[in-house]
N, C-alpha and C positions, 0 to 999 in steps of 0.2 A: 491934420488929417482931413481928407477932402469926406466932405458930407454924404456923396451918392455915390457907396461903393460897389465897384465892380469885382462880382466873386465869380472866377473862374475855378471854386471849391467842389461847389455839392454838382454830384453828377444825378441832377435830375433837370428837365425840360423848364423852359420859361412857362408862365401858366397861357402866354397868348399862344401856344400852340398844343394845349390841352385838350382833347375832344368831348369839352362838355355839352355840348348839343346831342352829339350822336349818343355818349353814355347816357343822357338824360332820355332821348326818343329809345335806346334800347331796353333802360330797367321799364319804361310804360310798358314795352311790346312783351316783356319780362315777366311782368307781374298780371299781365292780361292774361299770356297763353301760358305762361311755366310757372304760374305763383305758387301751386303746391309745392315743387320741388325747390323753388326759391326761398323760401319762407318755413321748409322743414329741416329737418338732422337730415344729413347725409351721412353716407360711413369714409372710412380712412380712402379709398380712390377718388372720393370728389364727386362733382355731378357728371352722369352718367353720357349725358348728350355732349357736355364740350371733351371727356374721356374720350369718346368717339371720332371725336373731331379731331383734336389733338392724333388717336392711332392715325385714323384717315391718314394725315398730316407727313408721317413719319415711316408711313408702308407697316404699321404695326396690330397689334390686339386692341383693345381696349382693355383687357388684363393684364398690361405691360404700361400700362397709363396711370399714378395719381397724380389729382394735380390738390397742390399744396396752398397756405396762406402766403403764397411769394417763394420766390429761390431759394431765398437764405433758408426759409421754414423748413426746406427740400433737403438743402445742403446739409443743416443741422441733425436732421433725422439721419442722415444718410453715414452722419459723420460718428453720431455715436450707434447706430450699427454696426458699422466695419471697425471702426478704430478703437484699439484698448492703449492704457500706458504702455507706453515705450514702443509703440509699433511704428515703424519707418514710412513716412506717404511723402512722396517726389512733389516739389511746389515751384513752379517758373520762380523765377528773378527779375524781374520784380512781379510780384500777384496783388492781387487783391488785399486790403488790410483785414476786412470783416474775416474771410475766409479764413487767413492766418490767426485773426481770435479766435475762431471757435476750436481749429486745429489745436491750438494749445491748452486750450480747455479741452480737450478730448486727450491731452495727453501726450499727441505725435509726437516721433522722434523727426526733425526735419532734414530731408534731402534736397537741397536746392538744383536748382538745374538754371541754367540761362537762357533768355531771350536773344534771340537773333533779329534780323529785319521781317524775317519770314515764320516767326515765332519757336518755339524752344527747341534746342536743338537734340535730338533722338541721342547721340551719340552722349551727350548727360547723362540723358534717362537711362538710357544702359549700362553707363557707369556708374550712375547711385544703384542698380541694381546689383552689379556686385560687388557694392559695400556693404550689400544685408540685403534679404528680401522683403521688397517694400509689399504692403498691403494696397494701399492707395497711389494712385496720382491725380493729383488734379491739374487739370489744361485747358483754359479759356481759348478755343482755337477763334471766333473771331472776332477783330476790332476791341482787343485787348484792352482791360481797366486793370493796370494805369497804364499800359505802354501802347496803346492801337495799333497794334499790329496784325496781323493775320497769319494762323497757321498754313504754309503751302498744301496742295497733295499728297504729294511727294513724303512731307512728314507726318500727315495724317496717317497714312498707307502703313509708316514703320510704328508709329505710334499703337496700332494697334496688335498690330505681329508682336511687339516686344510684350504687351500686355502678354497676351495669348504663350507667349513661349516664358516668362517669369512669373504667370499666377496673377497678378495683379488687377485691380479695381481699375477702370480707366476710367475718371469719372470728367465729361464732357460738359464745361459749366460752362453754357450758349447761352446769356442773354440778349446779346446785341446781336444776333444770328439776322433778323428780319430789318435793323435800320440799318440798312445799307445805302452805299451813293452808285453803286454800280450794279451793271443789269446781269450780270452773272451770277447765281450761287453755289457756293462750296458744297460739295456731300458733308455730310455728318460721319462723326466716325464709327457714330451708332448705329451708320446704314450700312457698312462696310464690315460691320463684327461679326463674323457667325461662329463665335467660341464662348459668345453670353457673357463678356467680359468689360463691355460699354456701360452705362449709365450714364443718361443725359440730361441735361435742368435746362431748361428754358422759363421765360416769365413773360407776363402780359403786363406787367410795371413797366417796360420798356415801349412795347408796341402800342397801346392803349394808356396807359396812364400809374407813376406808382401809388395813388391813393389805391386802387384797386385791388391791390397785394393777393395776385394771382401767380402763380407759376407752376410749373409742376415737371415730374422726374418720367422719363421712359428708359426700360431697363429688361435684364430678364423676369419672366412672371414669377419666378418662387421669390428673387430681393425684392420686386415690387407689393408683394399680396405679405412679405412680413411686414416693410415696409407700411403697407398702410394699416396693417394692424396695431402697426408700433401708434401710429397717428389717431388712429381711432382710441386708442387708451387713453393717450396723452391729451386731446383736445376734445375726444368725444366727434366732432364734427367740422370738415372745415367751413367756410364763408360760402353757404351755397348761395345767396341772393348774389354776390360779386360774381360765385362763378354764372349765374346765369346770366346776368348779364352778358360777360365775356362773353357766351355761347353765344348770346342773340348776335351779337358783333361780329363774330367769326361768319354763325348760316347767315346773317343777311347781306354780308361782304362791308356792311360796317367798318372792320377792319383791314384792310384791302386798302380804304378809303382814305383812312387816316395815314394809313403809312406813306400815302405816296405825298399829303402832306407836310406830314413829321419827318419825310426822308430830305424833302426840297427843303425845310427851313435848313434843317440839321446840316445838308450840302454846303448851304450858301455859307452858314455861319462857319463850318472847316475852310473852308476858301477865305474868308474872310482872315481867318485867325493864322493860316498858313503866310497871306500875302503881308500879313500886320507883324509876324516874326521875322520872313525874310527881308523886310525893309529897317524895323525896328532894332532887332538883335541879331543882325547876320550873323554873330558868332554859333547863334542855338544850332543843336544837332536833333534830327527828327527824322520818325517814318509817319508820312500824312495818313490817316487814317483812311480806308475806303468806306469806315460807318463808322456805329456807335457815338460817342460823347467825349471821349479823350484823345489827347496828345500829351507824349511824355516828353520831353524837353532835358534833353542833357548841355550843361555849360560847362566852362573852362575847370577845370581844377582847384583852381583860386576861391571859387565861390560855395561858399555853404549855404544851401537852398535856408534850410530856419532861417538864421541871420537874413537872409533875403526877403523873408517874410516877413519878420517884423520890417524891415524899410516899406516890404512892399505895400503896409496896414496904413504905414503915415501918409504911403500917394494915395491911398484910398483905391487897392487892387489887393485881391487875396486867391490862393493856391494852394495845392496840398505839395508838402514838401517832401523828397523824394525817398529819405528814412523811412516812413512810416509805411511803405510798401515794401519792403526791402528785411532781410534776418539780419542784412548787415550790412555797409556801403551805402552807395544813393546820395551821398552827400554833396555832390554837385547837379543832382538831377531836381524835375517838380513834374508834376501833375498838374496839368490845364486841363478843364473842362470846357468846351464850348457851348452845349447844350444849352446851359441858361442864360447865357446872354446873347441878345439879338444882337444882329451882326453889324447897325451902328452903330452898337457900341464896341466892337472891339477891336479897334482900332487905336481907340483912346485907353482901352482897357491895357492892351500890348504899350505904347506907351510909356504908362504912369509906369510898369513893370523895366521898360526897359532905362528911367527915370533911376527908379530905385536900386538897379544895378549899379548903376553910376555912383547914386551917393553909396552905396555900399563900400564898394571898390575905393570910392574918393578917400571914406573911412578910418581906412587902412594905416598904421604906424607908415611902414615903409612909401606910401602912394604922398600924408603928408607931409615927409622925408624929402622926395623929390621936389 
């Protein structure tokens, strides 16, 4: 097993493009001019200054704003709100794994629906609808974890019409929204709902940093104000020094700043990992990401991603294998992250990986047969 591994696992940033200077210059500017608020209980919406920002942000209220200790914090609240035993909520194919924990701790009955190149396709979500009425969906529309993909217009558009005409929760779980590689951005489909039927999460673990464990939900004002009341019971208060910070980041364009950094490393290392698989394993199947931290990677049939992983531990390369995102299948797909590894290294990282297929494959009864 080689000593200095490369994990294209954890989807979090390498630390050399952390912004710890600018968090460091904004909790002083923090605690010089907002230290009350930083430093006291806040209630269930959060601090009241980056509330504002955030509406600003979203064409919103700020009583349509909390923001939470992180996404998942957001997700979870959100999850045992809406969801009781046995209630039906639509989940892409492949989604997130966290999100499918907590679903199942809450109980869901699960409707899968599929990933497309241009993300899940409407005509699913329609037909899990009339296999029961779902309460929830949830839909990562950009730079998909684990597949980076991106939702078109087009299915944003229906996406929320279907909401609107079957009742349903549409809950838009964006945190990769702002690390983009392209100069266009997508509407939200929370700017396009006027049936009060969106629910958005974004985080500031992405755009800033995840030590920070900032995120937070916009929605209509009655789910958001029980919402934070639910939060207020439960925690008493969130992380106001984090979020002040965050605030000071956002008014003083701090953030702004960082991204256009964390967007060019994050570029190079997608190009990088793109040019390292089509040289390496021309066989892999992909949609390049235009942000975010992931590519999902589909191979031959042949290949069971686990078994690939153990090989791929002994070259000293590691991956989330494509089961674990998935209700069921996945078995020849993986999760790359490129986030954490800088981009000379993956080169070597793709590789060691496309190394390990080899001995996999070589493995084989029938391959030693031949």
């Amino acid at each position: 097993m080689a000593s200095d591994v490369i994990s294209f696992a954890r989807g979090a940033p390498s630390a050399d493009i952390l912004p710890h200077e600018a968090v460091r210059e904004a909790a002083a500017r923090a605690l010089d001019s907002d230290w009350e608020k930083a430093l006291s209980y806040g209630n269930g919406h959060g601090h009241p200054g980056l509330c504002q920002w955030i509406a600003d942000h979203h064409d919103a209220k700020p009583e349509q704003v909390m923001v939470t200790n992180g996404s998942m914090e957001a997700a979870a609240l959100l999850f045992r709100h809406l969801v009781s035993e046995g209630d039906r909520v639509i989940v892409e194919q492949p989604s997130y794994d966290r999100t499918l924990l907590l679903l199942r701790q809450a109980g869901a009955e699960f409707a899968p629906a599929p990933l497309e190149a241009d993300g899940v396709d409407p005509a699913a979500v329609e037909a899990a609808c009339a296999g029961g009425a779902p309460t929830l969906a949830h839909i990562i529309p950009n730079f998909h974890n684990p597949a980076g993909c991106t939702l078109s217009p087009e299915k944003r558009k229906r996406l929320v019409e279907l909401a609107d005409e079957h009742g349903f929760t549409l809950f838009e779980d964006d945190p990769y929204r702002l690390i983009s590689f392209e100069e266009s951005e997508a509407d939200t489909m929370l700017g396009t709902d006027t049936a009060d039927r969106v629910i958005h999460a974004s985080s500031f673990s992405k755009s800033v940093s995840p030590g920070v464990r900032v995120g937070y939900l916009v929605g209509p004002e009655e789910e958001i104000k029980t919402l934070a009341k639910r939060a207020n019971e439960t925690y008493i208060s969130p992380n106001m020094l984090a979020e002040s910070i965050v605030f000071e980041l956002c008014r003083s364009g701090g953030l702004e700043e960082n991204l256009k950094v964390v967007n060019a490393a994050l570029r190079e290392r997608r190009d990088a990992l793109v040019d390292a698989l089509r040289e390496s394993i021309p066989e892999a199947e992909f949609v390049p990401p235009e942000g975010g931290y992931f590519l999902w990677l589909s191979l031959a049939d042949d290949v069971d991603t686990k078994a690939l992983l153990a090989e791929a531990k002994e070259e000293g390369v590691t991956f989330v294998a494509g089961p674990d995102f998935m209700l069921e299948g996945g078995g020849s797909a993986l999760r790359l992250s490129f986030a954490p590894v800088p981009a000379d290294q993956i080169g070597e990282g793709v590789a060691r990986l496309a190394r390990a297929l080899e001995r996999l494959r070589s493995s084989k009864p029938d391959a030693k047969a031949a």
